[in-house]
C-alpha positions in Angstrom: 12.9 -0.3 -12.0 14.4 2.2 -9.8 16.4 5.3 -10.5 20.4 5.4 -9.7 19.2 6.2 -6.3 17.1 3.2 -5.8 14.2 5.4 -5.7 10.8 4.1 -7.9 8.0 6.0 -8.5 4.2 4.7 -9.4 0.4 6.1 -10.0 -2.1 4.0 -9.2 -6.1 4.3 -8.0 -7.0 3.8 -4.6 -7.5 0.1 -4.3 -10.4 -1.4 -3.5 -11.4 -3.9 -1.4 -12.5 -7.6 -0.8 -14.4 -9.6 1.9 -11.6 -10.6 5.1 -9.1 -7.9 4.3 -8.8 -4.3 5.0 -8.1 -2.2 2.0 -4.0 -2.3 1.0 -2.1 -2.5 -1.9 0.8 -5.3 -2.5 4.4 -4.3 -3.2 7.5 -6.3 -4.1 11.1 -5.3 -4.2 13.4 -7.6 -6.0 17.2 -7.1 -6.2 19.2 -7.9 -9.7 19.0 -10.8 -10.8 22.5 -10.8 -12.3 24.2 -10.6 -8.9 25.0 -13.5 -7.4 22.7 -13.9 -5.4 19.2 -12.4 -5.8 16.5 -11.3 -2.8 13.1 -11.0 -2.9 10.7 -9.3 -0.6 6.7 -8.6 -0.3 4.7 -6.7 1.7 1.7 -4.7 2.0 1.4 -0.7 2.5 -2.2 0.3 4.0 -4.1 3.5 4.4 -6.4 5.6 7.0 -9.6 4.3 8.0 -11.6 7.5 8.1 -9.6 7.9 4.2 -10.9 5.1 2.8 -14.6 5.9 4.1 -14.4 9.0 2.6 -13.1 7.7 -0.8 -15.7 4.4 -0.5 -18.4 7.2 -0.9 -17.6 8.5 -3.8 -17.6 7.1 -7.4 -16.8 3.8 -8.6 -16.6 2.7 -4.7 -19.6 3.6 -3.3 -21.4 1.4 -5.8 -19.9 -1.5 -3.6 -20.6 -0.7 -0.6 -18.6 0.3 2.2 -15.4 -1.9 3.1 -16.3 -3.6 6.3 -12.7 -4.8 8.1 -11.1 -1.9 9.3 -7.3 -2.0 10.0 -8.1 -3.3 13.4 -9.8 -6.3 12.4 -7.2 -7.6 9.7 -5.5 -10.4 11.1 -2.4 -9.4 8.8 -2.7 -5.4 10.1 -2.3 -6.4 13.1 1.0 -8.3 13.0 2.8 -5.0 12.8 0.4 -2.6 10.0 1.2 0.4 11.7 4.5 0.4 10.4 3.3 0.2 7.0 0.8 3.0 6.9 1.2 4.7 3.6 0.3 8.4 4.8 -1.3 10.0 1.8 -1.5 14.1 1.3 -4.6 15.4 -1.0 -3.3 17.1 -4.5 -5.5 18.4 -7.5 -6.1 15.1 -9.2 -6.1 12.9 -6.0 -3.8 12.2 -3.6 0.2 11.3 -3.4 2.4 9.2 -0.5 5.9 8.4 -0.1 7.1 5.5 1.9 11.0 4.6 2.6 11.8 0.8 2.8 15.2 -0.3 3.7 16.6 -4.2 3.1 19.2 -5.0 4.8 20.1 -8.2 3.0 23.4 -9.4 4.8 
């Protein structure tokens, strides 16, 4: 749920990855359902290349293997990823991003 700002706030790991995608991680904003009229929306935010091959070496991924699509290759990426590249900064106990999303739903 979001804060009287609209503004919501979540930890999760690093996803991994599966065979035909590159790695992401799904997101869906839903408005109140008590309005009148409710919207939903899904998308996908996804991450640095050269990040992901520096996380798949390391503990649980690197048991796996490294991912093989890169952003390039993802037939979804490639209909407009870009602008849904979650840029992530390193802290002590991993890494945080921020990413703005507007709806305009009229």
């Amino acid at each position: 749920m979001t804060n009287a700002n609209g503004t919501v706030e979540f930890v999760t790991i690093y996803p991994g990855w599966y065979p035909g995608r590159t790695v992401h991680i799904h997101f869906k904003i839903r408005t109140n359902s008590a309005s009148q009229q409710s919207y939903e929306f899904t998308s996908q935010l996804y991450f640095d290349d050269a990040l992901t091959d520096r996380i798949g070496t390391q503990r649980p991924y690197a048991a796996k293997g490294q991912h093989r699509v890169k952003n390039d290759q993802d037939g979804i990426f490639t209909g407009g990823g870009e602008q849904l590249m979650l840029q992530l900064a390193k802290e002590a106990k991993g890494y945080v991003g921020r990413f703005n999303i507007g709806l305009q739903m009229a």
